[in-house]
C-alpha positions in Angstrom: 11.8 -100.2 97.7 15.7 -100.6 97.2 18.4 -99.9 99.5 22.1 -98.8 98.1 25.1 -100.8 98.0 26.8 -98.8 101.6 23.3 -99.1 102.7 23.0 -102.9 101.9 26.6 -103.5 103.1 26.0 -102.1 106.5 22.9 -103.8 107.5 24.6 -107.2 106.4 27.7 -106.2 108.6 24.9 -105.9 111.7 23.2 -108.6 110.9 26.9 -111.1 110.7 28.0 -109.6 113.6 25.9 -109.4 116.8 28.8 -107.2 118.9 28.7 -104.4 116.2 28.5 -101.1 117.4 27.8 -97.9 116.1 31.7 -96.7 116.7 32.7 -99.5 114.7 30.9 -99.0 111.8 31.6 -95.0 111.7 35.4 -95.6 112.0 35.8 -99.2 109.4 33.9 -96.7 107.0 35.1 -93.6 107.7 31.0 -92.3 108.6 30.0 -89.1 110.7 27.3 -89.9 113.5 24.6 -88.1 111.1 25.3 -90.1 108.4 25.4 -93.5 110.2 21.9 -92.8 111.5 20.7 -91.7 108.1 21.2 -95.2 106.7 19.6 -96.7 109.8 16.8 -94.8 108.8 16.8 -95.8 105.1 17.5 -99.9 106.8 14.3 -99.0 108.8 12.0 -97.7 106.0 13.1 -100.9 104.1 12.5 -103.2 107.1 9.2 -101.5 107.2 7.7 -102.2 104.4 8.4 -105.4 104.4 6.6 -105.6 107.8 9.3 -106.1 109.9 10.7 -105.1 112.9 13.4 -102.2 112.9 17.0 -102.2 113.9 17.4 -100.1 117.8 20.6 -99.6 119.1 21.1 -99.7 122.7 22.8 -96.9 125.1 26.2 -98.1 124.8 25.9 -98.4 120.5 25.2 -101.6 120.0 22.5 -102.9 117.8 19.5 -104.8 118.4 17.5 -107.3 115.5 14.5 -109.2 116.3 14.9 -112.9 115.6 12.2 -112.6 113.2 13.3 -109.8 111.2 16.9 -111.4 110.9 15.4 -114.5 109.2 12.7 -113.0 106.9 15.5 -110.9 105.7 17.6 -113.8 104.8 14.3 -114.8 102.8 13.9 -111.5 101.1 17.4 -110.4 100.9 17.6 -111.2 97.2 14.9 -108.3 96.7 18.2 -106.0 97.5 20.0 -104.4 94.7 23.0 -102.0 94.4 20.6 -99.4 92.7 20.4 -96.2 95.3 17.0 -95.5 97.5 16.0 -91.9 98.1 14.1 -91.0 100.8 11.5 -88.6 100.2 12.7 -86.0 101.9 16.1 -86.3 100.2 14.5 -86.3 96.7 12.8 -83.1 98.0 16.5 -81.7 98.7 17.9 -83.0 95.5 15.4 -81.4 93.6 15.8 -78.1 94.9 19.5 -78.2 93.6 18.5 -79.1 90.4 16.1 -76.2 90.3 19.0 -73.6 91.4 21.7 -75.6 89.5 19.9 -75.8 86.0 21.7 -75.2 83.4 18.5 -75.4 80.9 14.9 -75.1 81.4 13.6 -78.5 83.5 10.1 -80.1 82.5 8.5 -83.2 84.7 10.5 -85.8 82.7 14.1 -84.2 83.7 12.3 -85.2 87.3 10.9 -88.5 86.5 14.4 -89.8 84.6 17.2 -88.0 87.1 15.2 -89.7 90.4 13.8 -92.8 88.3 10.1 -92.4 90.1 7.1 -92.2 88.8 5.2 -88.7 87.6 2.8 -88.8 91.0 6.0 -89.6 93.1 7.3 -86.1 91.1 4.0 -84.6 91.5 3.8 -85.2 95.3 7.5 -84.4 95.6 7.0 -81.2 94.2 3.9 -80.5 96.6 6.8 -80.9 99.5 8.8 -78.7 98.0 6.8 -75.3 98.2 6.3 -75.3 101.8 9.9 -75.6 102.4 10.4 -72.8 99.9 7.9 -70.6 101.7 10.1 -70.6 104.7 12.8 -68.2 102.5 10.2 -66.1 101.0 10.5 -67.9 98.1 8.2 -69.6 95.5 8.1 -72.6 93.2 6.7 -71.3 89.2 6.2 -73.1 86.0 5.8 -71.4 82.9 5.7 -73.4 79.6 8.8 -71.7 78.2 11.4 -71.9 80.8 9.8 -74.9 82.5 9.5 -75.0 86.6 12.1 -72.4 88.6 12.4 -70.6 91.8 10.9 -67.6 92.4 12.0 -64.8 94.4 15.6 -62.6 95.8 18.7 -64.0 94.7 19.7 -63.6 98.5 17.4 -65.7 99.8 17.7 -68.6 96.9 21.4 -68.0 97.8 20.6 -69.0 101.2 18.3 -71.9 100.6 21.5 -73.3 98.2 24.5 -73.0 100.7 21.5 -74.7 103.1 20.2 -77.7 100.6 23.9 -78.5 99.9 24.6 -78.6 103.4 22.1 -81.1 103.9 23.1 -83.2 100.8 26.7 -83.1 101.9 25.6 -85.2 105.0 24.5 -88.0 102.7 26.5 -91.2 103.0 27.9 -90.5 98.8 27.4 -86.9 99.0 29.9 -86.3 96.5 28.1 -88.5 93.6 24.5 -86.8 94.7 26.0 -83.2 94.4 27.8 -84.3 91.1 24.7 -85.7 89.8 22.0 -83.4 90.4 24.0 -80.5 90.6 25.3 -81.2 86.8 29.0 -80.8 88.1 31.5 -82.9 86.2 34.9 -83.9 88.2 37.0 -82.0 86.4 34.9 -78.8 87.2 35.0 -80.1 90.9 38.4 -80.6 90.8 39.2 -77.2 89.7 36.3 -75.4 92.2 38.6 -77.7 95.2 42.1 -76.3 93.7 40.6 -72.4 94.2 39.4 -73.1 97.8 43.3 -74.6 98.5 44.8 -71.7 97.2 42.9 -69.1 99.2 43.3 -71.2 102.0 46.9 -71.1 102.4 46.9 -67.2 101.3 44.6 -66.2 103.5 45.8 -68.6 106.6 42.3 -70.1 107.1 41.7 -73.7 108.0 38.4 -74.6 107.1 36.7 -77.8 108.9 36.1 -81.0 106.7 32.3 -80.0 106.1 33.5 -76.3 104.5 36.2 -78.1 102.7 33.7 -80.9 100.7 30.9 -78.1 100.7 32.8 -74.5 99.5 33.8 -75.9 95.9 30.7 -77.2 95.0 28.5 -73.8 96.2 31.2 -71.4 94.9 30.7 -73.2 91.3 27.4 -72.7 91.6 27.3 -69.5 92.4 29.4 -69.0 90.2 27.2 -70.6 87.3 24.1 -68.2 88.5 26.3 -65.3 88.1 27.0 -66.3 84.6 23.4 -67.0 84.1 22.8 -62.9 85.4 21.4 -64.0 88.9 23.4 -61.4 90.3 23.2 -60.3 94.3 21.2 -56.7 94.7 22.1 -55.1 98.7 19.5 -53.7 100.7 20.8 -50.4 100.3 24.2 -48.3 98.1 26.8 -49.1 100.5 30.5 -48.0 100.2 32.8 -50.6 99.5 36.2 -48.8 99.3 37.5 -49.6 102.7 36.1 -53.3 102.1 38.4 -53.5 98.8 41.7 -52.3 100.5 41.6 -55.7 102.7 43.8 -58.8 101.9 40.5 -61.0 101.9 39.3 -59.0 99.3 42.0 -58.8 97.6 42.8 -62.7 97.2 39.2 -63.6 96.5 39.2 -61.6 93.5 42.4 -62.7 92.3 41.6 -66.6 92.8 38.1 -66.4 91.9 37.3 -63.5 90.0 40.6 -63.2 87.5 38.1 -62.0 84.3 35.4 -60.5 86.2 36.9 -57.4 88.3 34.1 -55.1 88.0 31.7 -57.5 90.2 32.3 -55.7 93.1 29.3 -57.2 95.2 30.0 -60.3 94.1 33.4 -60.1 95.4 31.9 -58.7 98.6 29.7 -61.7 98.8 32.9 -64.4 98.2 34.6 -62.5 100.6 31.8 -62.5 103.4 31.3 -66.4 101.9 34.8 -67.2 103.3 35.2 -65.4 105.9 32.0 -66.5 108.1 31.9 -69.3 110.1 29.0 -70.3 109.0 27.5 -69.8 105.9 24.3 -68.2 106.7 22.2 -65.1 105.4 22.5 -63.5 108.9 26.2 -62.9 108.0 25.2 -60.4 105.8 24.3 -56.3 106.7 20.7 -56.7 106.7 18.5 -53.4 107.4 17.1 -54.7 110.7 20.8 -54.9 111.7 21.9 -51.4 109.9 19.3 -50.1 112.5 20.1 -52.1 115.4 24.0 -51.2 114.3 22.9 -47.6 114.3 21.4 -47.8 118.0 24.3 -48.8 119.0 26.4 -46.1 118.0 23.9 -43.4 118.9 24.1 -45.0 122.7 28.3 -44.7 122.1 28.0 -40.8 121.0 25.6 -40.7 124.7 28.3 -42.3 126.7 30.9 -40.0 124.9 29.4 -37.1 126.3 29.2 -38.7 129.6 32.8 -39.4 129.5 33.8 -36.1 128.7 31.2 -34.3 130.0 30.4 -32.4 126.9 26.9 -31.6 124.9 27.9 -32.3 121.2 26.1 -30.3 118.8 24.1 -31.7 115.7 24.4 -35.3 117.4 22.3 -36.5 114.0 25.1 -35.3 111.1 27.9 -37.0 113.4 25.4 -40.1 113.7 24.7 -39.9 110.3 28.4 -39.6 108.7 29.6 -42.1 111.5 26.8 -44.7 110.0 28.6 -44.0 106.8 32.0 -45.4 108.1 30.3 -48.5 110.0 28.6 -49.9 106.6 31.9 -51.5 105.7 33.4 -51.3 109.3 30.6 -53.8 109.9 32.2 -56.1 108.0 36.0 -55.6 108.9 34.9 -55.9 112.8 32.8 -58.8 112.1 35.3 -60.8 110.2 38.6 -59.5 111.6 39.5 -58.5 108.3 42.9 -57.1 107.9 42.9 -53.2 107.8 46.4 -51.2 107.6 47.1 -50.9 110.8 47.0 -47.5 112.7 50.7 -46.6 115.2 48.5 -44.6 117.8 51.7 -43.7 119.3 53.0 -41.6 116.9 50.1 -39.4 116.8 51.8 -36.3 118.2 48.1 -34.2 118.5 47.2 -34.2 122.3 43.8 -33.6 121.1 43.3 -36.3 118.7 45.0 -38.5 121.6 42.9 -37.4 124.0 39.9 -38.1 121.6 40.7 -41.4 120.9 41.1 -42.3 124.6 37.4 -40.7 125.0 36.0 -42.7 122.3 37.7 -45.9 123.3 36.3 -45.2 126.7 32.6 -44.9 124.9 33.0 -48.0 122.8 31.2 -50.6 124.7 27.8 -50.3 123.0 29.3 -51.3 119.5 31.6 -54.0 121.3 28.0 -55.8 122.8 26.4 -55.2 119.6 29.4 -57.3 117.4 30.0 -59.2 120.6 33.5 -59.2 120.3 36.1 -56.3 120.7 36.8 -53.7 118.4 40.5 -53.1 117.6 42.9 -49.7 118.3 42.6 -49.2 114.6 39.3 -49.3 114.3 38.8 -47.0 117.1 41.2 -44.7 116.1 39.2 -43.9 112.5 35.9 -43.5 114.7 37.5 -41.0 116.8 38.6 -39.1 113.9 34.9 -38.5 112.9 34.4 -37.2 116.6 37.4 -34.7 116.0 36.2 -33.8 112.6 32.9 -32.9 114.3 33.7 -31.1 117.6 36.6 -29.2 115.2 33.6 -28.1 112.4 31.7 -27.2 115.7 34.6 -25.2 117.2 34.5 -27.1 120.5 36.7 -26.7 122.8 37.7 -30.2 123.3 40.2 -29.4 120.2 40.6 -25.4 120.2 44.0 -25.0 118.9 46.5 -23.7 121.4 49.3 -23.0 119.3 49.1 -20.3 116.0 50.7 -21.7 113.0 53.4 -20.0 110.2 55.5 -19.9 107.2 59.1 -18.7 106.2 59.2 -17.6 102.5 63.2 -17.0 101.9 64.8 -16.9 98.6 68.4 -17.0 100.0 68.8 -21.0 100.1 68.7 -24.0 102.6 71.5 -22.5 104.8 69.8 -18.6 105.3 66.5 -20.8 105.6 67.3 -22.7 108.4 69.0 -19.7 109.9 66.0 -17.7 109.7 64.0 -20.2 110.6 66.1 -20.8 113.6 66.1 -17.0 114.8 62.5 -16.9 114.6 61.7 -19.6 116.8 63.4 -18.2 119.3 61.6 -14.8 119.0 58.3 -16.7 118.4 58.7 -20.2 120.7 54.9 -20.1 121.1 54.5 -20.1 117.2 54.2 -23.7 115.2 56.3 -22.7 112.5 55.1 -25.4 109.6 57.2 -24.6 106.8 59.6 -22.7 104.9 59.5 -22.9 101.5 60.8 -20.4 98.1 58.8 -17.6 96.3 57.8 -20.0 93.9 56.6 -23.1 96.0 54.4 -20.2 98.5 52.6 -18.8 95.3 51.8 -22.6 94.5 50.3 -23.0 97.1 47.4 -22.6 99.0 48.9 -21.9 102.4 46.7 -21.7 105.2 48.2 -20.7 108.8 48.3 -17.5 111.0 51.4 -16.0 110.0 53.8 -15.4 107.3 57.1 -14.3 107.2 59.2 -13.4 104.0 62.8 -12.3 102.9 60.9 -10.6 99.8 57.9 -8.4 99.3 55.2 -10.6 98.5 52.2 -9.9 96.2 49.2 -11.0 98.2 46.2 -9.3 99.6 46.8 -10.5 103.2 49.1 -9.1 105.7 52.5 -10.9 105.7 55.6 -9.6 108.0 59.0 -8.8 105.9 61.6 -10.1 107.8 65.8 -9.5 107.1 68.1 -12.5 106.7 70.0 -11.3 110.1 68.2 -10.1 112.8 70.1 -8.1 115.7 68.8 -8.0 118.8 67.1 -4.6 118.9 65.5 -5.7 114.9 64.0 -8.9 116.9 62.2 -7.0 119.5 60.8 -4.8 117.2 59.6 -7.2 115.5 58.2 -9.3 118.2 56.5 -5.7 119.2 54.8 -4.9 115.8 53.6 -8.9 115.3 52.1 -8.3 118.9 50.7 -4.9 118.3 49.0 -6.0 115.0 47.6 -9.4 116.1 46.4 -11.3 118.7 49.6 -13.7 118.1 51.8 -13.2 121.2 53.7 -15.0 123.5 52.0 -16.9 126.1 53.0 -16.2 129.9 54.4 -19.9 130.2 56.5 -20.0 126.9 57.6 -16.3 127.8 58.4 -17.5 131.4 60.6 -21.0 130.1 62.3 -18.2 127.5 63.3 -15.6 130.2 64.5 -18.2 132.3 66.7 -20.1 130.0 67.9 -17.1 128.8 69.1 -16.0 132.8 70.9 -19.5 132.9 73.3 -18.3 130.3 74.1 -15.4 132.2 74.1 -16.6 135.5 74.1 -19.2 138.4 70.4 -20.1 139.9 69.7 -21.7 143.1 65.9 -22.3 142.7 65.4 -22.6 139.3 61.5 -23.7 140.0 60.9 -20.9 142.1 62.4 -18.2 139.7 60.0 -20.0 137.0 57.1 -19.2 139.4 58.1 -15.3 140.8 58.5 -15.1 136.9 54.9 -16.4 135.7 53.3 -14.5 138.5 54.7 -11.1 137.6 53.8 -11.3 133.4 50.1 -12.7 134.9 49.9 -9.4 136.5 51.2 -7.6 133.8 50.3 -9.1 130.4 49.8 -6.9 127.4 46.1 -7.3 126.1 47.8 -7.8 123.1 49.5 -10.6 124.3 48.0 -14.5 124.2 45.9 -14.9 126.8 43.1 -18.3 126.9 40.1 -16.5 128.7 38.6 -19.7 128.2 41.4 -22.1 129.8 40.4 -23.9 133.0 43.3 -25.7 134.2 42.5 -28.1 136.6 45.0 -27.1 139.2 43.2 -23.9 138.9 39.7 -25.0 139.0 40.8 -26.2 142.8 40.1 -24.3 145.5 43.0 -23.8 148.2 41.0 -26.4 150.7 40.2 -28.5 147.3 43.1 -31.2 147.9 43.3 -33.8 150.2 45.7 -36.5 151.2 44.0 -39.4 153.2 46.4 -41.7 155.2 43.2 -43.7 156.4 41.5 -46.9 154.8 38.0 -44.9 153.4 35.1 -46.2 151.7 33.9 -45.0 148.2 30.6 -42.8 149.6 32.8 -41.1 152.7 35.6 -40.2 149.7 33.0 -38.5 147.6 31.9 -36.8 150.7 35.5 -36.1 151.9 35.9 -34.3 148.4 32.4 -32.6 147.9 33.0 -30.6 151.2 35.4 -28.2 150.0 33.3 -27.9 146.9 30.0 -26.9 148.6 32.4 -24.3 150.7 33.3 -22.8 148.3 29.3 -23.0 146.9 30.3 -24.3 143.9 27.9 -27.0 144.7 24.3 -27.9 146.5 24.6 -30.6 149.2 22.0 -32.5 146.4 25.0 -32.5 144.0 26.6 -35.7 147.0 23.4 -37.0 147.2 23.0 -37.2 143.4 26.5 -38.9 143.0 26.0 -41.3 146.5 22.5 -42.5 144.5 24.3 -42.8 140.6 27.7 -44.1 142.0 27.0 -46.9 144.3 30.5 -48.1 143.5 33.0 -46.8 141.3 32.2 -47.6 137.5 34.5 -48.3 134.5 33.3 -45.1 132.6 34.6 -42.7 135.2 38.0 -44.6 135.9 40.0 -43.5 133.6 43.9 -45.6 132.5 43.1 -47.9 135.5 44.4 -45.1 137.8 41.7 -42.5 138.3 38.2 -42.1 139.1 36.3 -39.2 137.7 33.1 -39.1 139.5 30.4 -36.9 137.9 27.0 -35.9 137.8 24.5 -34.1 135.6 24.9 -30.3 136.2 21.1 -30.1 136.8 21.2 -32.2 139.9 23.7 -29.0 141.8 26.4 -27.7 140.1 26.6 -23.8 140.5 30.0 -23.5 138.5 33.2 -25.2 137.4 35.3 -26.7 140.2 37.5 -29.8 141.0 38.7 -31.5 143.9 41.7 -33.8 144.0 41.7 -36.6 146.3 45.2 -39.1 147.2 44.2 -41.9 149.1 46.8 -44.0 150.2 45.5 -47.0 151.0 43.4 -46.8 147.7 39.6 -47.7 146.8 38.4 -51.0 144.7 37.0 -50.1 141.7 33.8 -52.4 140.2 36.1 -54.1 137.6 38.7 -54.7 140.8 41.3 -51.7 140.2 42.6 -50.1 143.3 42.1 -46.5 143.0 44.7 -44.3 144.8 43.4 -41.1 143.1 40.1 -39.3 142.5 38.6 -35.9 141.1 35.3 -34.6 142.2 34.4 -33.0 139.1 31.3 -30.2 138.9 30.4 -27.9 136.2 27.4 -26.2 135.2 29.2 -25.5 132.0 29.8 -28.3 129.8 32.8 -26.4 127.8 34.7 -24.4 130.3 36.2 -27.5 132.2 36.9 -29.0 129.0 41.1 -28.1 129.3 41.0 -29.6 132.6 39.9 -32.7 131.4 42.3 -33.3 129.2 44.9 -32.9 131.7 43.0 -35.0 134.0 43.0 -37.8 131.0 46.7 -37.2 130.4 47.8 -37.4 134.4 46.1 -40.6 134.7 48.4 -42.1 132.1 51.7 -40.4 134.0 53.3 -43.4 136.2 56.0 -41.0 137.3 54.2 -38.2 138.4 51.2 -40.4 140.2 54.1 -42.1 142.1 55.6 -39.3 143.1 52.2 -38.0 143.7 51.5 -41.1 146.0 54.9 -40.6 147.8 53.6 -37.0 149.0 52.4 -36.2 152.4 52.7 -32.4 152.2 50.2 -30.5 150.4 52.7 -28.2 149.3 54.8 -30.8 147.4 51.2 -31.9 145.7 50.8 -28.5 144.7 54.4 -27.9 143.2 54.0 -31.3 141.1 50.1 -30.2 140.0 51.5 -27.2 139.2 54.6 -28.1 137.2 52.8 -31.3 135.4 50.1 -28.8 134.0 52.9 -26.7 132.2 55.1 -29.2 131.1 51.8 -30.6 129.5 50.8 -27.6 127.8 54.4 -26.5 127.0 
């Protein structure tokens, strides 16, 4: 048995020096722990076989020889050459990358001449080797025309390459061994290092010492079995568009992938390569995890409907299309890869607001099953599906309050805006989309409730001609005949905000708010059945009974709040006294899922358990609650219903309030019910307005 030169050099250096210590050695030649011990253990083998004692090191890193073994070395030391040793677990490793590195068919004799043994030593090696493929579902072969190769899925001889070279790169000259037996010349290394720079500083990565030696020498590899048609096959089709619109993905393909653009999954694989921290098959979407990935969101959808207290219906085809999205979401959220970003701000819709804030409220399940926290973006295109799906399935959580219209006018930009302008006014509860020529409405396919034109149009739908210049008297009768031969009217609010504005111009007002309200109270009693009336709108404020709001002064605990609120409730037999009991039992304290902005609590129960019909209470407590995440908790509503879509309205001006800093000051402030009332009253239409 021979030792190599570093080998040789570092067992002298013990041997000459008796205070040597292992710290010493690893920083005068620049050695990791591991591969300090890994020449001990070659010095050992040596030491053994020439029936001497072995080298031990002491707690503090020093090293002890035997007397006896120092002097019979001195005697033998001339048996010592430069040529290297291979342990036989090492040869097993190095022959494993020769068998995934090949560049031509290997017999025996590439064996016996690359790791100068003997053909038993090769045959015996070789016996070691299939075990350790067996533990990647993979086999050794040997057929007389392609000589000995590995058999099995390219992922898993994927995997057992990034982990053999791993192992070699521990190696005191890791770099000759991988040269060597991987067939790599140093130009081709060279070039393999340059790619790895350059996507390090595009991407902004920093890869540790170990990534930097090993990353060049797997990605030409991998590269070489790509060439040779070992190509990656997935689990399953998934859809990689959303994948390809990163920056990862982007620069991979342009730094390594220049000529071969249509290798999409290989890309993917680069990408993933790069992006993990460690470079291990678990990194990739496996089917155990698709299904464990696909728990998770079902539990999600579950907590959605808790959080909004709504059944969603065909909870499969929103599971299913959602699963669609997360194949390459998984990725994104796993990685962090850079996705455009979403400005949820600027989304104007209440409802898809009010959806996202639902579904970022839901999104704990997915966030323990990636173990990290999944962005505003991310969450934003998830609740876009839920939208999508509660719109197809005409809930209620996004009816559409407002009808839409176009202007056709032929007269130019100045009549159009003036038309335009005259119509809002007569129509301020219409969303009036567009206005647009003859020519641009005919090529298009314009879809909204109403349509107004200058011209006579030739369509099959019904379509109100309009003149340029409306008088007074002409407006009226128009607003009459729209009312009379739709169901697009004014709303008692809008009508009420218009009336008053309009008795501003005319006139000086004391009480502005209470003209609003003698206003709204008189066209409630008196709407036109033509008019626009929500049957199914249950405001909150309105879902309270008159004994349904309660100011506390007094410090109170979480059970004798819930009880302070149910009472009105069960008053008014809108609930069972089981319907407290059922809440005391499920809400020991107050949980995140019902607190909603930090400001909140929404405490609810199955409607099963004693709810007889839709009612709210609304609870101030000045002194304020502590929540189970440590929030103090000033307001509450007790919510019931026995109907999972008729308090749906309320909720979303429940979600909205929670979010309003002004009004929930002002709120806090109050010690008359009557004020509380006014500022309940006059949030819910300004939100709806």
């Amino acid at each position: 048995m021979e030792l190599d030169a570093r080998t040789n050099q570092l067992f002298i250096e013990i041997l000459n020096n008796p205070d040597e210590t292992s710290t010493s050695l690893k920083k005068r030649h620049d050695l990791t722990r591991s591969q300090l011990s890994y020449s001990l253990q070659k010095v050992n083998e040596y030491l053994d076989e020439l029936n001497l004692d072995p080298v031990t090191r002491t707690t503090n890193g020093h090293f002890i020889i035997t007397k006896e073994t120092a002097e019979e070395f001195v005697q033998n030391n001339s048996q010592i050459t430069k040529d290297t040793y291979l342990l036989p677990e090492e040869r097993v490793q190095l022959l494993i990358l020769m068998l995934l590195s090949k560049t031509e068919p290997l017999s025996m004799n590439h064996f016996i001449v690359e790791l100068n043994v003997s053909k038993n030593t090769v045959a015996r090696d070789l016996k070691e080797v299939e075990p350790h493929l067996a533990n990647y579902q993979l086999c050794l072969e040997y057929l007389r025309s392609k000589g000995y190769r590995i058999k099995g899925e390219e992922w898993n001889r994927r995997q057992l390459l990034t982990d053999t070279v791993n192992t070699i790169n521990q190696s005191i000259n890791n770099e000759a061994l991988l040269k060597q037996y991987g067939d790599i010349t140093q130009s081709q290394l060279a070039e393999y290092k340059k790619k790895v720079s350059v996507l390090e500083k595009r991407l902004n990565l920093r890869y540790s010492d170990d990534k930097v030696n090993t990353l060049p020498v797997l990605t030409l590899l991998l590269d070489r079995r790509i060439i040779r048609g070992k190509k990656i096959n997935y689990d399953f089709e998934l859809d990689y568009v959303e994948l390809q619109e990163t920056k990862e993905y982007k620069v991979v393909k342009e730094v390594f992938f220049p000529k071969y653009k249509k290798e999409i999954n290989e890309i993917i694989y680069f990408t993933l390569l790069f992006l993990s921290t460690t470079l291990t098959q678990v990194d990739v979407l496996s089917k155990g995890q698709f299904e464990t990935m696909q728990l998770a969101v079902l539990n999600m959808i579950d907590r959605f409907e808790k959080v909004a207290q709504v059944s969603i219906d065909d909870k499969n085809e929103l599971l299913k299309q959602i699963m669609l999205h997360m194949r390459p979401a998984y990725y994104r959220i796993k990685y962090s890869m850079h996705l455009s970003e979403v400005d949820i701000t600027r989304q104007q819709s209440r409802e898809v607001s009010s959806i996202f804030y639902l579904v970022k409220k839901s999104i704990r399940p997915l966030e323990d099953f990636f173990k990290k926290s999944i962005s505003d973006t991310e969450i934003f295109y998830l609740a876009l599906f839920f939208g999508s799906h509660l719109l197809e399935n005409n809930s209620s959580l996004l009816r559409k309050k407002d009808p839409t219209a176009v202007i056709v006018c032929t007269n130019g930009i100045s009549v159009s805006l003036l038309m335009k302008q005259t119509l809002k006014g007569v129509f301020p509860e219409v969303d009036f989309v567009s206005t647009m020529s003859l020519r641009e409405f005919y090529a298009q396919d314009v879809e909204v409730d109403l349509i107004f034109s200058s011209v006579p149009l030739d369509i099959d739908r019904r379509y109100f001609l309009v003149k340029d210049f409306l008088t007074d008297k002409g407006k009226m009768q128009l607003r009459q005949r729209v009312m009379n031969e739709t169901v697009i009217g004014l709303d008692e609010t809008s009508l009420a905000k218009k009336i008053v504005a309009n008795v501003l111009q005319q006139a000086e007002v004391d009480d502005k708010e209470k003209l609003f309200f003698e206003i709204l109270k008189l066209l409630k009693d008196n709407t036109s059945e033509n008019a626009v009336i929500d049957n199914e709108a249950n405001h909150f404020d309105q879902l309270m009974p008159k004994n349904g709001l309660i100011i506390e002064e007094n410090e109170v605990s979480w059970h004798e709040a819930l009880e302070r609120l149910s009472q009105p409730l069960i008053e008014e037999k809108m609930i069972e006294p089981r319907y407290l009991t059922a809440l005391k039992q499920e809400l020991s304290e107050i949980p995140p899922y019902i607190v909603f902005r930090n400001q909140l609590a929404l405490p609810h129960t199955e409607p099963e358990k004693g709810a007889r019909g839709v009612a709210m209470s609304f609870g101030i407590f000045k002194k304020g609650i502590v929540a189970k995440t440590g929030e103090t908790i000033h307001f509450i509503v007790l919510l019931a219903s026995n109907n999972k879509e008729k308090h749906v309205d309320a909720l979303l001006e429940i979600m909205d309030l929670a979010g309003r800093d002004t009004v929930l000051s002002d709120l806090l402030a109050c010690n008359d019910k009557s004020q509380v009332w006014r500022l309940l009253r006059l949030y819910r239409i300004n939100y709806w307005g």
